[in-house]
ZALO-667134 format. One record per residue (C-alpha): chain; x negated, y, z. Coordinates in nm, 2 decimals. Each point is the difference from the previous one (the first is absolute). Layout:
REC c   east  north     up
REC A      X      Y      Z
...
***
This chain:
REC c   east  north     up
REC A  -2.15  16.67  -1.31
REC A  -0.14   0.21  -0.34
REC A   0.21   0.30  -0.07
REC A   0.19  -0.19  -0.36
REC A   0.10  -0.29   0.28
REC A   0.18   0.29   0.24
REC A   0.11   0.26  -0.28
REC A   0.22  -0.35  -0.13
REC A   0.12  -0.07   0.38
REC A   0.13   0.34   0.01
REC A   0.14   0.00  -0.36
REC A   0.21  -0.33   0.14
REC A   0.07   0.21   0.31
REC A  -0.19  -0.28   0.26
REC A  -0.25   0.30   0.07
REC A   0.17   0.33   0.08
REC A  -0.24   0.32   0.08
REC A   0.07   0.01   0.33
REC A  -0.01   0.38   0.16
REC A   0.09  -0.10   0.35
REC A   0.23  -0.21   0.22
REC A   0.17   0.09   0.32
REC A   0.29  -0.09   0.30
REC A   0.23   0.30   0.09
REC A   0.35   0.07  -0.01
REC A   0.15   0.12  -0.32
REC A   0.08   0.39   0.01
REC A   0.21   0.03  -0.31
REC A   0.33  -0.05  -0.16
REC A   0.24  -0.32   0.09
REC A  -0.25  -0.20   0.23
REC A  -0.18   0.29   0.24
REC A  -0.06  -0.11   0.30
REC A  -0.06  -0.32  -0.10
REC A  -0.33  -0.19   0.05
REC A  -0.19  -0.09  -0.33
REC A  -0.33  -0.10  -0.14
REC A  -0.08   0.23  -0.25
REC A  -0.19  -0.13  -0.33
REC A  -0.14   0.32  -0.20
REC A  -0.12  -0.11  -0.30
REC A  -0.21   0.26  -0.20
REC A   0.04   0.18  -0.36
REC A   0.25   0.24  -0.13
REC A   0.03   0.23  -0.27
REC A   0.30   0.16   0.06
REC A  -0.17   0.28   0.15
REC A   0.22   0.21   0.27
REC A  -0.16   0.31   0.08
REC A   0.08  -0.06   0.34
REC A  -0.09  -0.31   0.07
REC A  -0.13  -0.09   0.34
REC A  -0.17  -0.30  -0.11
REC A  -0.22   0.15  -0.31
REC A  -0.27  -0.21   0.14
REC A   0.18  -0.34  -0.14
REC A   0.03   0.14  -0.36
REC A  -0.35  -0.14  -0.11
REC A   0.03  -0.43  -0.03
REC A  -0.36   0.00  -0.07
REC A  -0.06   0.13   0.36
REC A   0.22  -0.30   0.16
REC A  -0.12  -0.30   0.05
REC A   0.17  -0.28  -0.21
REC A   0.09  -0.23   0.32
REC A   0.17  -0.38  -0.05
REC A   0.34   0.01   0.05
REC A  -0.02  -0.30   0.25
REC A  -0.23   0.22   0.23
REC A   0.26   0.28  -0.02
REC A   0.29  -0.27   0.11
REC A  -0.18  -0.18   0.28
REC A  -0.04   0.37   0.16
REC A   0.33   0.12  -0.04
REC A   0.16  -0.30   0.08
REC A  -0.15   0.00   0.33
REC A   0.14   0.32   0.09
REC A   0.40   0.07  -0.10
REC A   0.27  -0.18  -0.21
REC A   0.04   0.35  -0.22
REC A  -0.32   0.02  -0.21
REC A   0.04   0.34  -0.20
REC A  -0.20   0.02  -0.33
REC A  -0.03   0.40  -0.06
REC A  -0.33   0.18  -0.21
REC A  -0.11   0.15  -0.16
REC A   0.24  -0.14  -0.30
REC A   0.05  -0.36   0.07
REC A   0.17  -0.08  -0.31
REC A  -0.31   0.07  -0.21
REC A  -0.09  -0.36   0.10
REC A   0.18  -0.34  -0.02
REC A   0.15  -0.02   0.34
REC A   0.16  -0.34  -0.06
REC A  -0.32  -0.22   0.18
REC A  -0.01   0.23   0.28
REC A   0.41   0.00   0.08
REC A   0.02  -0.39  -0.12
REC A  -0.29   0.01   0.29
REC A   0.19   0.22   0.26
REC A   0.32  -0.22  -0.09
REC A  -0.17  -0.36   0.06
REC A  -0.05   0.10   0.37
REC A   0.33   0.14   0.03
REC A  -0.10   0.35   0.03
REC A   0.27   0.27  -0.12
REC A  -0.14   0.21  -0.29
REC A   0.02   0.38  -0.05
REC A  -0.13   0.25  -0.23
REC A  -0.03   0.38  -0.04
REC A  -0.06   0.05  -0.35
REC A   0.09   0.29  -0.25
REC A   0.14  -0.23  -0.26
REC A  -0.29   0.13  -0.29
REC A  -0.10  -0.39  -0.10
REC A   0.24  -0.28  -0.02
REC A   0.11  -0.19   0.27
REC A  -0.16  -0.31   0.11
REC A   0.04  -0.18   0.31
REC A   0.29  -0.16   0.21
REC A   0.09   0.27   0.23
REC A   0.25   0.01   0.30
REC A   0.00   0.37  -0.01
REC A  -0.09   0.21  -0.26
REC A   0.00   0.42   0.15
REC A  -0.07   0.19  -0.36
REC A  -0.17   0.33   0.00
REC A   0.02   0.18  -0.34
REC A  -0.23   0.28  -0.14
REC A   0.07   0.22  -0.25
REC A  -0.34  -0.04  -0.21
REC A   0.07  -0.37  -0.06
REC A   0.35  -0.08   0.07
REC A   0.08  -0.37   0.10
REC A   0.05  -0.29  -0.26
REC A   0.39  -0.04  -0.09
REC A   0.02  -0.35   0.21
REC A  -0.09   0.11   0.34
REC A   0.28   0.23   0.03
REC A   0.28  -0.23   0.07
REC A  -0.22  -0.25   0.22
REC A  -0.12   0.29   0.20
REC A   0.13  -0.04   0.39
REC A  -0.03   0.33   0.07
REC A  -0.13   0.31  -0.21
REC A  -0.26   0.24   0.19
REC A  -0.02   0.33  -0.13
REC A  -0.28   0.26   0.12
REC A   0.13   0.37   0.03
REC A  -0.34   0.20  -0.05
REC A   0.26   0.32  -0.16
REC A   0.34   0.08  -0.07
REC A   0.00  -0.16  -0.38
REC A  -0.07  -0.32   0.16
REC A   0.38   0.01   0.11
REC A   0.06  -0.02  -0.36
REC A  -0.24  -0.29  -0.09
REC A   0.14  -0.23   0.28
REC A   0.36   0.03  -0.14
REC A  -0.14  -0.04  -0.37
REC A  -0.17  -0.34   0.24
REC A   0.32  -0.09   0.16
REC A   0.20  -0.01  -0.31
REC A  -0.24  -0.34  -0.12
REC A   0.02  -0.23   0.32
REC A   0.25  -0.25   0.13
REC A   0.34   0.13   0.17
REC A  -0.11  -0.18   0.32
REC A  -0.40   0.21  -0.02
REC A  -0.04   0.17   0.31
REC A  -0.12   0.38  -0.08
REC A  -0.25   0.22   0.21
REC A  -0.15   0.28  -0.02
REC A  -0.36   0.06   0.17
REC A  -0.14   0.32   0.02
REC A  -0.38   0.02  -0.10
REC A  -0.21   0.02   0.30
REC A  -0.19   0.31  -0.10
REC A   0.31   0.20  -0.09
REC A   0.26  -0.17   0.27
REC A  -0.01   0.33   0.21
REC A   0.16   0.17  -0.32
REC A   0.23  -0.28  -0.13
REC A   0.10  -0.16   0.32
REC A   0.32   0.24  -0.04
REC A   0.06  -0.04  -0.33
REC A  -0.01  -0.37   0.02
REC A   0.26   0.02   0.35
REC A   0.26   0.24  -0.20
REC A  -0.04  -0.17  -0.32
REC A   0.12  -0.36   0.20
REC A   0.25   0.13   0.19
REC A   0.12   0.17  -0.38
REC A  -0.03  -0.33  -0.15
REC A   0.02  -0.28   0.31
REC A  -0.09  -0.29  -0.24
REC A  -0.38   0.07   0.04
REC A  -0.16  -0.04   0.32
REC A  -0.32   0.17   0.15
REC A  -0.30  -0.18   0.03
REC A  -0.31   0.13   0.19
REC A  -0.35  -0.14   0.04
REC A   0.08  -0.10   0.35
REC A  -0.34  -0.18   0.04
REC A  -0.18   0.32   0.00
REC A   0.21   0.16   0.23
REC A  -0.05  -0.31   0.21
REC A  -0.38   0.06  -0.12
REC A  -0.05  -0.34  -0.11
REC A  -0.15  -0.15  -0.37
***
């Protein structure tokens, strides 16, 4: 296939730069502990400092993979197929879910809300940043809101967050990995202040798992 045919395939979104794929159990938010095949599709811009996955920021250094390779692997592995990045909204996500949805697969995505939303999704965990804040839309189809707590301003952000999504969003807090030592408290008093928000922690690498 010449590069013009596979830069139009992923245009449409039936090639997606594919950064890796992977069975575990889910370590965050609403659905940890659950098993799930995780779909990480490469490319952002949103550019977190702290990132852990820096490495999927480059598309160029994915490569673009058929969506109906990336199906018949997930689909042989779990029902929950979660579509995180990277920034998967940069791309049309509707093949890839319409995909995922023809084999009866249930859809989730991890997204920070930057592009607009495209795909049918069963579950939709949004993840905002503060150097490109989510498009208006997302906000009330959001199923739960996943704020990271890297300092004490971030407190502030998430309620400036909470005040956009749906009354039934479920709200977390996650400390960020490299500072949880120090914000671990914070995050504990600051819930038990205000016991609408829940904690979240990266339970898979306590558990030492992708």
């Amino acid at each position: 296939m010449v590069k013009d045919e596979v830069l139009i395939l992923v245009d449409k979104g039936e090639m997606l730069p594919l950064m890796e794929e992977f069975y575990t159990i889910q370590g965050e938010g609403f659905h940890k502990g659950t098993a799930a095949y995780f779909i990480r599709v490469g490319g952002c811009d949103v550019g977190c400092h702290w990132c852990d996955v820096k490495e999927s920021w480059n598309a160029e250094t994915h490569p673009p993979t058929e969506i109906v390779q990336i199906v018949e692997n997930a689909s042989k592995y779990s029902n929950t197929i979660v579509v995180t990045g990277g920034e998967p909204l940069m791309w049309n996500m509707d093949p890839l879910t319409d995909a995922l949805k023809a084999k009866q697969l249930h859809t989730h995505i991890e997204t920070s809300g930057a592009y607009p939303l495209t795909g049918k999704w069963d579950w939709i965990c949004l993840s905002p940043k503060k150097n490109k804040l989510p498009k208006t839309e997302i906000y009330k189809k959001a199923h739960e809101l996943k704020i990271i707590v890297y300092n004490r301003h971030d407190l502030i952000f998430a309620e400036e967050e909470a005040a956009k999504v749906g009354e039934d969003c479920i709200l977390y807090l996650q400390p960020e990995w490299s500072m949880r030592e120090k914000v671990i408290p914070l995050i504990v008093d600051y819930v038990m202040q205000n016991p609408k928000w829940k904690v979240s922690l990266q339970t898979h690498k306590y558990l030492n798992i992708p």
